[in-house]
C-alpha positions in Angstrom: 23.6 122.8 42.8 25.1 126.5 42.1 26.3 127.4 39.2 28.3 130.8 38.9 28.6 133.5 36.8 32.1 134.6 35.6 32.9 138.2 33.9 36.2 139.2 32.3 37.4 141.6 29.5 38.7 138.3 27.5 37.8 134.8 27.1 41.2 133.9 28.9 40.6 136.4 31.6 37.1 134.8 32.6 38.8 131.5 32.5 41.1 132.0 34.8 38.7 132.8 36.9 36.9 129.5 36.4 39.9 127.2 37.2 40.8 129.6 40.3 37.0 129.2 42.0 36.1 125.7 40.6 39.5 123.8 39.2 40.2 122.5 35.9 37.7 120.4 35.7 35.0 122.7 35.8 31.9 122.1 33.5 31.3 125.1 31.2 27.7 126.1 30.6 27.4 129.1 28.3 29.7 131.4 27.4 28.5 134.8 25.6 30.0 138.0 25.0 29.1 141.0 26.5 29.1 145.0 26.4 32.5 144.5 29.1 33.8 141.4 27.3 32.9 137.8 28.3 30.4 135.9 30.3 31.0 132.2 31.1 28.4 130.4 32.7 29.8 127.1 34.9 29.6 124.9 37.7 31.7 122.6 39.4 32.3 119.0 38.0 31.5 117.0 41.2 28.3 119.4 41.7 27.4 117.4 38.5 28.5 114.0 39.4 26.6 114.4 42.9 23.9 115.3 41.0 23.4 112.1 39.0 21.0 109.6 39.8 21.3 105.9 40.3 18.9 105.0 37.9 17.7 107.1 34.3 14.6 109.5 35.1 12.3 107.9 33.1 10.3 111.7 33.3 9.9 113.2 29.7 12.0 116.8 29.6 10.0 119.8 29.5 10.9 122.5 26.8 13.3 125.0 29.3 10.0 127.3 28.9 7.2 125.4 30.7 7.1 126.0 34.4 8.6 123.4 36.6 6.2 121.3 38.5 4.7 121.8 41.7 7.1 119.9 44.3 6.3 116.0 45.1 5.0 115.5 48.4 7.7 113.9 50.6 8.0 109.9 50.7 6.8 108.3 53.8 9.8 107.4 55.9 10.7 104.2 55.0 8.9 103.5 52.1 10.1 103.3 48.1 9.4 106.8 47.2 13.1 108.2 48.4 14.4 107.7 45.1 12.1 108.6 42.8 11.4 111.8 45.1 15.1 112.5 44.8 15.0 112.1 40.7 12.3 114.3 40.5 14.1 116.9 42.5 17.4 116.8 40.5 15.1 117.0 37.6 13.4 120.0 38.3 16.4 121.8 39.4 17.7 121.2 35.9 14.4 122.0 34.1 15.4 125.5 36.2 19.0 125.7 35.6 17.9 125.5 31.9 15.5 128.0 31.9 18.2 130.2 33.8 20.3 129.4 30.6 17.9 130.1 28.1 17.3 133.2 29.3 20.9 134.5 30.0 21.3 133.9 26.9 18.6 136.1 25.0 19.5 138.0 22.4 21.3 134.8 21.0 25.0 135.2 20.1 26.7 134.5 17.1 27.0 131.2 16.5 30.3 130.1 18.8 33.1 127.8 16.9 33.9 124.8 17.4 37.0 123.3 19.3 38.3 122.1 16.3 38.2 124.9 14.2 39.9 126.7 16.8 42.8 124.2 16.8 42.5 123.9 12.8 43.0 127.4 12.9 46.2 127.0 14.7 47.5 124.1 12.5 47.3 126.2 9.8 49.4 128.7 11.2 52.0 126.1 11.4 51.6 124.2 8.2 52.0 127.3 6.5 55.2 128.3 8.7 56.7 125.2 7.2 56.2 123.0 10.6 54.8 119.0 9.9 52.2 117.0 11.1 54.6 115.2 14.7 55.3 118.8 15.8 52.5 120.3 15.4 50.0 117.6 17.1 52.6 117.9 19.8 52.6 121.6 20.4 48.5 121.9 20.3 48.1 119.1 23.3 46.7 120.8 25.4 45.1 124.4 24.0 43.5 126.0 26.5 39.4 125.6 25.6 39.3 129.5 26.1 41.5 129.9 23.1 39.3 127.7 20.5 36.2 129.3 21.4 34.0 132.3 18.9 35.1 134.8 21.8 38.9 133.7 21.2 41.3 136.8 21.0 43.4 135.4 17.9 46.0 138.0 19.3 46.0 135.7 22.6 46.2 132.7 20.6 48.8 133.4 18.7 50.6 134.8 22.0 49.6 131.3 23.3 51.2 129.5 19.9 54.4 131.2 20.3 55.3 130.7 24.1 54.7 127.1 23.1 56.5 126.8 20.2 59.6 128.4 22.4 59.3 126.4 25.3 59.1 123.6 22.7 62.3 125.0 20.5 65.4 123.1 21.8 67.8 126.0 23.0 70.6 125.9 25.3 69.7 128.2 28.7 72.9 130.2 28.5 74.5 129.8 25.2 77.5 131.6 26.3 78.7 128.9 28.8 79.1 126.1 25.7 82.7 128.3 24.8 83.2 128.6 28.9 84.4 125.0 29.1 88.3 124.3 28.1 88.2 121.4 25.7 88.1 120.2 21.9 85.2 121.8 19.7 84.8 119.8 16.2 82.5 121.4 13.6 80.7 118.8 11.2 78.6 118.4 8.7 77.8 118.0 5.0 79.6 120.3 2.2 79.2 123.8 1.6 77.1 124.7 4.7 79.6 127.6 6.0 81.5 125.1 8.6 84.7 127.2 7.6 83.6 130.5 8.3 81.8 129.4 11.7 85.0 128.0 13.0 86.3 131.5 12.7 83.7 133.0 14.1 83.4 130.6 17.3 87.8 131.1 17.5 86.9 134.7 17.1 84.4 134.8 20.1 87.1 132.3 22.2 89.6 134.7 21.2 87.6 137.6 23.1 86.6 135.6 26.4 89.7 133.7 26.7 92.6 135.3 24.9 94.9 134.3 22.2 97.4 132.3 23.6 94.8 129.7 24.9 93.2 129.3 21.5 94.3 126.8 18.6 92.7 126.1 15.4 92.8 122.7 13.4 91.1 122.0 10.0 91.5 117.9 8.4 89.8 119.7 5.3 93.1 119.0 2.5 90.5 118.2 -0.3 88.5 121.5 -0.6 90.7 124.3 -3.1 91.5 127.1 -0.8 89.9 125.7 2.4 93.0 125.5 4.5 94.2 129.1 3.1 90.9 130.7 3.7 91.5 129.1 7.5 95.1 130.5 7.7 93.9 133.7 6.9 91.4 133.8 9.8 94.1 132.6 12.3 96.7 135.1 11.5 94.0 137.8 11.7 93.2 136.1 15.2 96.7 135.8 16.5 96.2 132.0 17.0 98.1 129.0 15.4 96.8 126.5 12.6 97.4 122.8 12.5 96.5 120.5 9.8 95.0 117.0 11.1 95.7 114.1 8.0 93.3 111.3 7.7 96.1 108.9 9.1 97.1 111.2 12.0 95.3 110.5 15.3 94.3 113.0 17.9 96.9 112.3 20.5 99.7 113.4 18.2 98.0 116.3 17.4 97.4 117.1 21.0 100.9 116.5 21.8 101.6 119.5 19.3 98.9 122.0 21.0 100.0 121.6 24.5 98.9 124.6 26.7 96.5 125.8 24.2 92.8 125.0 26.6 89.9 125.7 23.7 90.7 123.6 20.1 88.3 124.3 17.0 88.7 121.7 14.6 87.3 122.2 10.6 86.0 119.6 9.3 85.6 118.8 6.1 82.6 118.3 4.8 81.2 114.9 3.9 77.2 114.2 2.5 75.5 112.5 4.7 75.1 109.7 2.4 79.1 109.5 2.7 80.3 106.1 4.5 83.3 108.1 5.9 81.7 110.4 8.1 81.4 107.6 10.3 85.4 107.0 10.1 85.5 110.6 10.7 83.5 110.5 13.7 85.7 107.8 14.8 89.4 109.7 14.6 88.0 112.8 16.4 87.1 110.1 19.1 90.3 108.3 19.0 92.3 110.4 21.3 92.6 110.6 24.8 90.7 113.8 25.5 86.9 113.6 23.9 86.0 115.8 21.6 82.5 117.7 21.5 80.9 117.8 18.5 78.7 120.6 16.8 76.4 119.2 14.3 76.6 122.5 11.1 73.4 122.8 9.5 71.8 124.8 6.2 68.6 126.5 7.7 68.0 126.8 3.7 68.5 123.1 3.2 65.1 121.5 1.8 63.4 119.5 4.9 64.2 116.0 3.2 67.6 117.1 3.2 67.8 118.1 6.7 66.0 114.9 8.3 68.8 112.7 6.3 71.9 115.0 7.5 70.7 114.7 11.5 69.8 111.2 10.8 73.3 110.1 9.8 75.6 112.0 11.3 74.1 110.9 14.5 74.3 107.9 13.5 78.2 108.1 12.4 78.5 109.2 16.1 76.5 106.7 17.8 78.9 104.0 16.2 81.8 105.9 17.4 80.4 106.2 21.0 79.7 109.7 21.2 76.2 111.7 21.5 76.0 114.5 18.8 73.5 116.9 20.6 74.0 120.3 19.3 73.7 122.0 16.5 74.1 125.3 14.8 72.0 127.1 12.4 73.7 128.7 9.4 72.5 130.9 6.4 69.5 132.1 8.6 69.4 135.1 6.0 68.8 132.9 3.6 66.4 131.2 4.5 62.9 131.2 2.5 61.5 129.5 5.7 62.5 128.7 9.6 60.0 126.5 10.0 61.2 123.3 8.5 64.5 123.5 10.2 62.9 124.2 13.6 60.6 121.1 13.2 63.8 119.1 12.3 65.4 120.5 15.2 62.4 119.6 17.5 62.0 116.4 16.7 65.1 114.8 16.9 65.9 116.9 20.7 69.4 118.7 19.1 70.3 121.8 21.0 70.9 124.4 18.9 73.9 126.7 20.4 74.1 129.3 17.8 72.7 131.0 14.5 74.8 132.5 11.8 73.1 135.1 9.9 75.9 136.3 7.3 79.3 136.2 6.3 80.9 138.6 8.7 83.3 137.3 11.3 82.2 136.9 14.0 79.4 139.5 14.1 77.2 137.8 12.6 77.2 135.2 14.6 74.7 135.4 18.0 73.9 132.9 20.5 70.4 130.8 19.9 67.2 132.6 21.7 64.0 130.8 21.2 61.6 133.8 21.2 63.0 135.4 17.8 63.4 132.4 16.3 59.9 131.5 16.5 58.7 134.9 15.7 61.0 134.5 12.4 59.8 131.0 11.6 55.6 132.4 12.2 56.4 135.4 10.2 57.4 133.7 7.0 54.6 131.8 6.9 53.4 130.9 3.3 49.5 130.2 2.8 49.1 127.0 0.5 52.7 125.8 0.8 52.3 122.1 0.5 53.5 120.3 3.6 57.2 119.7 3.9 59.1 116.4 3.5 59.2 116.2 7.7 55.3 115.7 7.6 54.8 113.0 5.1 53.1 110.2 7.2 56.0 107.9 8.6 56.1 104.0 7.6 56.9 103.7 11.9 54.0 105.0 13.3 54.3 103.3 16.9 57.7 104.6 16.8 56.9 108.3 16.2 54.2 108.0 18.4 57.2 106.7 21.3 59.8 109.8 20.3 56.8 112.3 20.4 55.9 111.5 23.9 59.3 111.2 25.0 59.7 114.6 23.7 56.8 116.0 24.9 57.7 114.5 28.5 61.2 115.5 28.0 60.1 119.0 27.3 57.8 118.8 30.6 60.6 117.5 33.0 62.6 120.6 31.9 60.2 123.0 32.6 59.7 121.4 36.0 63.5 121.4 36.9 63.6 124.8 36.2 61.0 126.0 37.5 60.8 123.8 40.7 63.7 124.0 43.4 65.2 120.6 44.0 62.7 118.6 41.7 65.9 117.4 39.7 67.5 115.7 42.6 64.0 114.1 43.6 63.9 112.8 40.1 67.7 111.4 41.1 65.7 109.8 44.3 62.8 108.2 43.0 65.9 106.9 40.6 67.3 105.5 43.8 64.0 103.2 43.9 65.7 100.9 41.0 68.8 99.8 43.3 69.2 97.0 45.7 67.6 98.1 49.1 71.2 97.6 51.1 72.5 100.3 49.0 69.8 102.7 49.1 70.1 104.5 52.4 73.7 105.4 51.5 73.2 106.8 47.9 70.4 109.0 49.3 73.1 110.7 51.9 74.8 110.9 49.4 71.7 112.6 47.6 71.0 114.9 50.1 74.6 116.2 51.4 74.4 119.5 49.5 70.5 120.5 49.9 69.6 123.5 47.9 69.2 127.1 49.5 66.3 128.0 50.9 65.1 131.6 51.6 62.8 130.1 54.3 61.4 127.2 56.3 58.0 125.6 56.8 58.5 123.6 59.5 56.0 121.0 60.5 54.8 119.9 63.6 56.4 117.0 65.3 54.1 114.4 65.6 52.8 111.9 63.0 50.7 112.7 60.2 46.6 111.5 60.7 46.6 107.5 59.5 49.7 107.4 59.4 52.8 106.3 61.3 55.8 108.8 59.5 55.5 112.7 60.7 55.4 115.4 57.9 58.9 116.3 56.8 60.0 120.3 56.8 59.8 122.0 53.5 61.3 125.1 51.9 60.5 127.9 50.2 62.8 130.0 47.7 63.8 133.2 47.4 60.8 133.0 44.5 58.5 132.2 47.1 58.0 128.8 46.1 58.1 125.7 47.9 61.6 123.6 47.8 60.4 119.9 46.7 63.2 118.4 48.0 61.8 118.1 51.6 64.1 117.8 55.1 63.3 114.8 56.7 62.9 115.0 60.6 64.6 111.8 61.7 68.0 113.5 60.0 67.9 116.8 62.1 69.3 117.0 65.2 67.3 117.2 68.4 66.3 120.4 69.3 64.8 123.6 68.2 67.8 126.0 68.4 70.0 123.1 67.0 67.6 122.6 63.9 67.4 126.4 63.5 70.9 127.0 63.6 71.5 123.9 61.4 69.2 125.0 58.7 70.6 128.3 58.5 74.5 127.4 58.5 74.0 124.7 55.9 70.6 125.9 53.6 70.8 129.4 54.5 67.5 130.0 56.2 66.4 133.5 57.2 62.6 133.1 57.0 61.1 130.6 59.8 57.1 129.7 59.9 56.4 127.6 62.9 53.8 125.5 63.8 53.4 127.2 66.9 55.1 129.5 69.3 58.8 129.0 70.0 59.9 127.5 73.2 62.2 130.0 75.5 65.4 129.0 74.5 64.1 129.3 70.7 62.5 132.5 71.2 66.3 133.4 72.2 68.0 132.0 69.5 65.9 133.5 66.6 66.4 137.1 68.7 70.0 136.5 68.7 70.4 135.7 64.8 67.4 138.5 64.3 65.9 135.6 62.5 62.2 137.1 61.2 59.9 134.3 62.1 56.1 133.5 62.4 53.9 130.8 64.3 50.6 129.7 63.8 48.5 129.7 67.3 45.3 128.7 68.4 42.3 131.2 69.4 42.8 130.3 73.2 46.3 131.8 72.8 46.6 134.2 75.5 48.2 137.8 75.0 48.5 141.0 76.8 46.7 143.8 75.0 46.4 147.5 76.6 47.8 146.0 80.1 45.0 142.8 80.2 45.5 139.4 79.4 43.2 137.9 77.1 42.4 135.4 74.1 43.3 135.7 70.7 39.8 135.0 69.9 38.1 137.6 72.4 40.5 140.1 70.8 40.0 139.6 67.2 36.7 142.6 67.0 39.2 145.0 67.8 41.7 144.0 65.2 42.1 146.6 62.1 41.5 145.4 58.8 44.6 144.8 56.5 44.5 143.8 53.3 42.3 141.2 51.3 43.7 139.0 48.7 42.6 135.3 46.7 44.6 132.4 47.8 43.8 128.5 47.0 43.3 127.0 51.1 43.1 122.7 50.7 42.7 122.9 46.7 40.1 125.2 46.9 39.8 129.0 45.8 39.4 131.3 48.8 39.3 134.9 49.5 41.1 136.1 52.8 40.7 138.4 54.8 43.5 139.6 57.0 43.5 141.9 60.3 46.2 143.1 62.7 47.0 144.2 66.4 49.4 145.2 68.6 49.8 142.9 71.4 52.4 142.0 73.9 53.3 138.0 73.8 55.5 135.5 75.2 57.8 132.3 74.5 55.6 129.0 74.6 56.7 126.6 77.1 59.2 123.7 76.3 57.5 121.5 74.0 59.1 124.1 71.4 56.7 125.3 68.9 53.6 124.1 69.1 54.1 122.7 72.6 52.7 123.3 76.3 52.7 127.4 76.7 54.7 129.0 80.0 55.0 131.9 82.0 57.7 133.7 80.2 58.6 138.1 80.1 56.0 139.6 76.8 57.7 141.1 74.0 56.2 143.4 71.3 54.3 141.4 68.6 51.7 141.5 66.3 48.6 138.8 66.3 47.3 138.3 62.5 43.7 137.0 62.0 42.7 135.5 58.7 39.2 134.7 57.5 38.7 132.4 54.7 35.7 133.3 52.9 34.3 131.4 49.6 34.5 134.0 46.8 30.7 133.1 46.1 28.9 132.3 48.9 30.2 134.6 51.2 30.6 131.9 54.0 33.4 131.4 56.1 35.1 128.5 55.5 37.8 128.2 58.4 39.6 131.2 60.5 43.3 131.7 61.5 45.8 133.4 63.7 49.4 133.8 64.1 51.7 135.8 66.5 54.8 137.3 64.8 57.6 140.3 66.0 57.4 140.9 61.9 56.0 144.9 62.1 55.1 145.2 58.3 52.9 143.9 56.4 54.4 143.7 52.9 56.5 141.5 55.0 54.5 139.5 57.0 51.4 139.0 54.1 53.7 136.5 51.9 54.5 134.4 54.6 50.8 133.9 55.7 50.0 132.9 52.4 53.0 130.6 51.6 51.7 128.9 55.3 47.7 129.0 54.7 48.9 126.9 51.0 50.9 124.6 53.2 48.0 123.1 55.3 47.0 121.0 51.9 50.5 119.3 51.8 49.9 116.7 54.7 47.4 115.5 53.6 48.7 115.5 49.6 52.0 114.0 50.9 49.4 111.0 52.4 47.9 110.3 49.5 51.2 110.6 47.5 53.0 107.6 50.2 49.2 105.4 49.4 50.5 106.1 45.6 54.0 105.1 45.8 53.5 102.1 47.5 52.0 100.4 44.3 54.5 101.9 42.3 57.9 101.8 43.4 58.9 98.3 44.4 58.0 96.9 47.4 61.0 97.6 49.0 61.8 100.6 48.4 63.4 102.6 51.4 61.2 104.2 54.0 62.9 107.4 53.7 63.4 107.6 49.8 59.4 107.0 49.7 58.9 109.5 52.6 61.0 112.0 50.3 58.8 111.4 47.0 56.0 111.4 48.7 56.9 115.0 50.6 58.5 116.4 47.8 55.5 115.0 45.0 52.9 116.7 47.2 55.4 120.1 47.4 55.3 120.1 43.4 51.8 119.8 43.5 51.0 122.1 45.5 53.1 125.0 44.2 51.8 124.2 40.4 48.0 124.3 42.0 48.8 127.6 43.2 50.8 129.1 40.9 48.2 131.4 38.2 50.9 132.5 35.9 51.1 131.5 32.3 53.4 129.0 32.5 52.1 127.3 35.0 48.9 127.1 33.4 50.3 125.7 30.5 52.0 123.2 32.7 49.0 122.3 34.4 47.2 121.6 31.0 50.2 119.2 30.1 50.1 117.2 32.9 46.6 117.1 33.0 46.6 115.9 29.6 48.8 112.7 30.9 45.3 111.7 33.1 43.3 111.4 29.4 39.7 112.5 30.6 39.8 111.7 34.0 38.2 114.0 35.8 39.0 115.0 39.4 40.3 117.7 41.7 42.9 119.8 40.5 45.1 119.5 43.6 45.0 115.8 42.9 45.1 115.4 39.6 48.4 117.1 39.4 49.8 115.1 41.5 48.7 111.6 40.2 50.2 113.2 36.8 53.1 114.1 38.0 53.4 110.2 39.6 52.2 109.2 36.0 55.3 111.6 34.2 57.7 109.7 36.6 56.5 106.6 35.5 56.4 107.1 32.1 59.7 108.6 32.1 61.3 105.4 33.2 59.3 103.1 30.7 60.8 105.7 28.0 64.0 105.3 29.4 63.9 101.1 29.6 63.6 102.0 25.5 66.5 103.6 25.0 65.1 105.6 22.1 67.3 107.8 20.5 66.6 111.8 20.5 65.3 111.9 24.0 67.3 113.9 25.9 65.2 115.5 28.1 64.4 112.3 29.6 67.9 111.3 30.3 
C-alpha cells in the first residue's frame, strides 16, 4: 500500500498531478491547504481494491491513536490461519495509514465544502445569467472534483464555467466562409426582429468579398409600409439590383431574372411563429431548382418563451418543406437585458449561430459569432434572484429532454474529438461502414481511405503479428501537432518493401519524420540519405557500435553517455519520469530484414545512440530502459520523437483489447480490415487523449469518463471503452432520428 503526497500552489495544480502519477481514478485521502498552497493526500484505486479482503474483518477498529498491534505470528503452512493472518495485516496497515492521516492533518482545517455546494455554487452562476435547468445540468457533467472543493480558486472555476459554456455555445468555426459559398441566402423570422436591416448588412459584407456585380437582393416583404423602400435604398447605396418576389411567383422565374448574379439575399417578410403561412413560405423558397439556405433571425431581447416557440416552428415550417433550418443570427445584442436565455435557446435546440448584430449601422455593426465574448456577455449580466426563465420550467417530456440532452452532449463531444483528433471523422465514416452488407464493404473502405490525411511523421510498426493475435499492428501517424493520426495505415495495403513504403508514404501523406522499429536495412539506409529523410530506430542493448575506434554494445557504453534532459511522460498508461542521455557513436545499416531485422556488416556513419530510463516519479525505481540510434544531431529535435515513440509502445496492446471489444459490438461480419482500422485507430484516440495534460483534454477525458457512470478502472482503458461506448450511443441516437442533433449527424 503507498499512498503519496501531492503539493501545488492550487487545488487544480495538485490535481493534475494526481491524475498524471495515479490516473483518474485515483482515491483522494485528505486534502489541506498549506503555507505554499495545497496538499492532497491519495493513493491509487486498485492499491485499494487489492487491498480488500474476501471476507469482512470481524476485528473492532482502534481509535487512529492507539498503537497498532504487535504483528501475528505467521500461519503454519498449510493450515487456516492464511487468511485471517492476511486481514489482520491489511488491517493494521490501515489502523497506520489513519494515524498518518490524522496527524497530517493537525492543526485541522476549515471545514472543506461539499461537492454539491461547489456545483450549487456554479448553478447559481447560471440561473442568474438567465441559463435553465437542461443546460445547465449539461454543462456541470463532469466538474472537475478540484473545482468543488473549500480550497477551490472561484477564479479557476469560473475560468473552468466559461471554457465550457463556449465549447458548449453552438458557433460556426469560421464564420466568414458561410458568405464564401455562391448560392441563395433567405433571412426569416417573426416581425420586427431587424431581418431588413441584416439583409443589408450581410449584401454589404458580400458586396466587399465578392463585388457588386455578383450580388442581388430580393425582398417578398409587399405588406410592411416602407419595407421595400427602406430595401431599395440599401441597394442603390450598394450598387446592386432589387427584385420583388410575389406570393404567386416561384423561384425559378425569379432566378431566370438574376442570371449571373452568384450570392442572392432574399428579405423575408416577417411572419409570427404562430402564423400557418410560414410554413407556405418555407415551401416557395424551396420550390425552385437551386436550394435556398436559410438563416433563422432572432431577437436576443425576445422573452425566453418567445424564443423556444419561434425555433420551434419555424423549424418545423422547414422540416415540412424538406429543408434543415440550422443557423441562426442574433439581433439587438445591445438590447439585450440578458444573453443568457437566448444562448440556452440556442444550445438546446443545436442552431449555429453565424452572426450577431449589435446596432443599426450598416454593416458595422454586424460581426461574425465568437463564443468566448458571448459567454463573457451572457456571465456578466447575471441578475441575482431573477426567477428562472420560461426555458427551465420542468418539461411535460421528460424521457425526451433527457434523449436531446445526451445527444447534445455527445454531439458536442464528437466535435471536439474531430477537431481535435486527425482523421477521427473518417473513422467515424468506417465504423459507419459496419452497418452495410459485407460484399460491399471492402470497396467503400478504398474508397474511405483514398485520400489519407497528412502526416508530419510515421510510427511504423514492426512486421510481424501482434502477441495473441493473428493481424500485425498497423503504421500510425503523427501531425504536425505532434499527435497521433487515428486513421491508421494498414500493412497488407502498402507495397512490399521498405524504400517502396517510405517513398509511398511521403509522395502520398507527406511524411518527413520516420521512427522505426529498428535499424534500416542498406538499401533503406540509402533511401532515407537520399530524400534527407530525419529518422530514428529503436535498438536493442546488444546493438553493436563503433565508439572512439572499438566496437562495442549499446549497453556496455551507456556509463559513458552524458546526461540530456529529464522530462514526465505516461509509458503503458502509467506516469513516468525519463531520463535521457546521449553519445557520439559511429553505426551502420541493419541487415536485410529491414528495420528491425538480422544486422550486417555494412560502412559506419556518424550517429548518435539515445538511452532512456524510465523511473517511477515516487519510488525512484526503474521501470524499463531504452535506446535508439539516430543521424538526428539535436536534441530539441530528436527529444519529441522519443517521446511520441516511448507513448506508442501502449497502442499494441490498446489496439488488442480494442479488436476483443469490437467483436461484440459491430456485427459479426463485419470486415477484417474495417475492424483492424477501429481497433488501430480507437486505441490511437486513446492514447493521444491519455497523454495529452492540457485543459481541454482534461475536460474531454472527464466527459468520456462520465459515459462509464462509476466504473472504475485504468485511465488508458477507460477512455477507450468510452470512446467504444460514444460510438455506440451515437448510432442508437441516430436510429431516433431526433430533431436538433446535429453534432451526431
Amino acid at each position: 500500500m503507498s499512498v503519496m503526497r501531492f503539493v501545488g500552489e492550487t487545488s487544480r495544480e495538485a490535481m493534475r498531478k494526481v491524475r498524471s502519477a495515479l490516473g483518474d481514478e485515483a482515491l483522494i485521502l485528505a486534502n489541506r491547504p498549506t503555507e505554499t498552497g495545497v496538499e492532497i493526500l491519495a493513493m491509487a484505486d486498485d492499491t485499494v481494491e487489492a487491498m480488500a479482503p474476501a471476507e469482512p474483518v470481524s476485528s473492532p477498529a482502534r481509535p487512529a491513536s492507539e498503537p497498532a498491534p504487535a504483528s501475528a505470528p505467521a500461519a503454519p503452512e498449510g493450515s487456516g490461519g492464511g487468511l485471517e493472518a492476511m486481514s489482520e495485516r491489511l488491517l493494521r496497515e490501515m489502523q497506520e495509514m489513519r494515524a498518518l492521516l490524522a496527524r497530517e492533518s493537525a492543526p485541522p482545517a476549515a471545514p472543506a465544502t461539499s461537492p454539491a455546494a461547489g456545483r450549487e455554487a456554479l448553478a447559481g452562476t447560471l440561473r442568474d445569467a438567465g441559463f435553465g435547468r437542461v443546460v445547465i445540468d449539461e454543462l456541470l457533467q463532469g466538474l472537475p472534483a478540484e473545482l468543488t472543493g473549500a480550497e477551490a480558486d472561484p477564479a479557476e472555476a469560473q475560468a473552468w464555467l466559461s471554457r465550457r459554456l463556449a465549447g458548449r455555445l453552438p458557433v460556426g468555426i469560421d464564420p466568414e466562409t458561410f458568405l464564401d459559398a455562391p448560392g441563395i441566402l433567405a433571412l426569416v423570422g417573426p416581425t420586427g426582429v431587424g431581418k431588413t436591416t441584416t439583409t443589408a448588412k450581410l449584401a454589404a459584407r458580400c458586396v466587399q468579398r465578392h463585388g457588386a456585380e455578383h450580388v442581388a437582393l430580393v425582398t417578398t416583404d409587399g405588406f410592411r409600409v416602407g419595407a421595400h423602400e427602406q430595401l431599395r435604398i440599401y441597394a442603390e447605396l450598394l450598387g446592386v439590383p432589387l427584385h420583388a418576389l410575389s406570393p404567386e411567383q416561384s423561384m425559378d422565374a425569379l432566378l431566370a431574372e438574376l442570371a449571373g448574379r452568384r450570392w442572392i439575399i432574399i428579405d423575408t417578410v416577417g411572419m409570427s411563429q404562430r402564423d400557418r403561412r410560414i410554413i407556405a413560405q418555407a415551401s416557395q423558397l424551396q420550390g425552385g431548382a437551386e436550394r435556398v439556405r436559410m438563416l433563422l433571425v432572432l431577437n436576443a431581447a425576445s422573452q425566453p418563451g418567445t424564443l423556444e416557440e419561434v425555433v420551434t416552428h419555424y423549424r418545423q415550417a422547414a422540416r415540412a418543406a424538406g429543408v434543415a433550418l440550422d443557423d441562426c443570427l442574433l439581433t439587438k445584442q445591445d438590447e439585450a437585458g440578458q444573453l443568457g436565455p437566448a444562448l440556452d435557446t440556442l444550445i438546446r435546440h443545436g442552431l449555429r449561430l453565424r452572426y450577431v448584430s449589435t446596432g443599426q449601422r450598416v454593416p458595422e455593426d454586424l460581426a461574425p459569432a465568437e463564443a468566448a465574448p458571448l459567454v463573457e456577455a451572457a456571465l456578466a449580466a447575471a441578475r441575482p434572484g431573477d426567477d428562472l426563465p420560461a426555458a427551465s420550467v420542468k418539461s411535460a417530456r421528460p424521457d425526451t429532454d433527457a434523449l436531446l440532452g445526451q445527444g447534445r452532449r455527445l454531439g458536442a463531444l464528437l466535435a471536439t474529438l474531430r477537431r481535435r483528433l486527425t482523421g477521427f471523422a473518417t473513422l467515424e465514416a468506417a465504423w459507419d461502414l459496419s452497418a452495410l452488407p459485407v460484399c460491399l464493404q471492402e470497396d467503400h473502405l478504398t474508397r474511405l481511405l483514398d485520400a489519407p490525411p497528412e502526416r508530419a511523421g510515421m510510427l511504423w510498426a514492426a512486421r510481424r503479428s501482434l502477441p495473441g493475435a493473428d493481424w500485425a499492428m498497423p503504421d500510425l501517424g503523427i501531425d504536425d501537432r505532434g499527435g497521433w493520426v487515428v486513421l491508421p495505415d494498414l500493412q497488407h495495403r502498402q507495397p512490399a518493401g521498405w524504400p517502396a513504403r517510405l517513398g509511398q508514404a511521403r509522395e502520398r501523406q507527406g511524411v518527413a519524420v520516420h521512427l522505426l522499429p529498428g535499424l534500416p536495412d542498406a538499401e533503406s539506409w540509402l533511401w532515407l540519405d537520399e530524400a534527407r529523410a530525419p529518422w530514428l530506430g529503436q535498438v536493442r542493448p546488444a546493438q553493436r557500435v563503433v565508439h572512439d575506434g572499438e566496437r562495442r554494445s549499446l549497453s556496455s557504453l551507456e556509463p559513458l553517455a552524458e546526461a540530456a534532459e529529464t522530462r514526465d511522460a505516461r509509458f503503458r498508461g502509467q506516469a513516468v519520469r525519463v531520463h535521457f542521455a546521449r553519445l557520439a557513436v559511429e553505426a551502420g545499416p541493419g541487415g536485410p530484414g529491414g528495420p528491425g531485422g538480422r544486422r550486417g556488416p555494412a560502412a559506419s556513419c556518424a550517429m548518435t545512440a539515445w538511452f532512456a530510463g524510465l523511473v517511477d516519479p515516487e519510488s525512484g525505481r526503474v521501470l524499463a530502459r531504452r535506446l535508439w540510434l539516430t543521424p538526428l544531431p539535436a536534441t530539441a529535435d530528436v527529444l519529441p520523437l522519443l517521446i511520441a515513440q516511448l507513448h506508442g509502445e501502449a497502442l499494441p496492446r490498446q489496439a488488442r483489447r480494442a479488436w476483443e471489444r469490437l467483436t461484440t459490438l459491430l456485427p459479426a461480419d463485419t470486415d477484417r480490415e474495417v475492424r483492424q482500422l477501429l481497433a488501430a485507430g480507437l486505441a490511437a484516440a486513446a492514447g493521444h487523449l491519455d497523454q495529452s495534460s492540457d485543459d481541454e483534454a482534461e475536460e474531454v477525458r472527464g466527459d468520456l469518463l462520465a459515459l462509464l457512470g462509476g466504473r472504475r478502472r485504468r485511465r488508458e482503458s477507460a477512455l477507450l471503452e468510452a470512446l467504444l461506448q460514444l460510438l455506440t450511443a451515437r448510432d442508437a441516437i441516430r436510429h431516433v432520428g431526433a430533431a436538433g442533433l446535429e453534432g451526431l449527424r
